[in-house]
N, C-alpha and C positions, 0 to 999 in steps of 0.2 A: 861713760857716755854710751848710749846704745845706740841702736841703727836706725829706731825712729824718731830720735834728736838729731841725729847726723842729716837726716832725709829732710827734716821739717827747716833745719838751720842751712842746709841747701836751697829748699825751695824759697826762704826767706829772701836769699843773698839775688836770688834769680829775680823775685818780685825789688827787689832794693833797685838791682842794675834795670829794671826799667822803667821803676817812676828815678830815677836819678836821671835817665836819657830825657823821657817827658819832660823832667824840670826844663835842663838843657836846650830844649827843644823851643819851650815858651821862652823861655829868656831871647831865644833868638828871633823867636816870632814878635816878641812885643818892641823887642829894638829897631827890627825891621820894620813894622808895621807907623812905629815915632820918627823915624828916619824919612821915610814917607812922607811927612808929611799929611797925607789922606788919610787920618786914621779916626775909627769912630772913638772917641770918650769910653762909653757905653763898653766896649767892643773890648777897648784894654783896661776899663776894671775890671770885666770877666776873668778873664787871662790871666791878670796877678792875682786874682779872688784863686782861681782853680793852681796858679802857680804856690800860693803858701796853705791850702791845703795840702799839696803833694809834698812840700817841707815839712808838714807834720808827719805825715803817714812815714816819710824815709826818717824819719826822728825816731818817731815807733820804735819802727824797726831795727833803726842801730841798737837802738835800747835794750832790744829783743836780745838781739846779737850780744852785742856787748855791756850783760849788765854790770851795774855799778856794785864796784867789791868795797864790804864796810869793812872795816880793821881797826 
């Protein structure tokens, strides 16, 4: 492995730990937001709309990370 796999599968792991926090983050907002009561519709489809897009993107990336070994 060379130095710019090493570099590129750092920067990867760096972009991972922050759409994985983002996730985190909407999860918490959308429970707070249900909790509430007061919350628009509208407002928390967006949320889980932009919540499993960033499930894909960290999908990606494990992928990236951790590809699948045939044998």
């Amino acid at each position: 492995m060379d130095d710019g796999t090493r570099i590129g599968d750092v920067e990867l792991r760096r972009r991972l730990f922050i759409l994985q926090q983002e996730h985190r983050d909407l999860d918490s907002a959308i429970d707070a937001l249900i909790r509430s009561g007061t919350f628009d519709q509208l407002q928390i489809r967006r949320l889980k709309k932009r919540k499993l897009a960033l499930r894909d993107e960290i999908r990606l990336i494990e992928d990236q990370l951790l590809p699948d070994i045939i044998a």
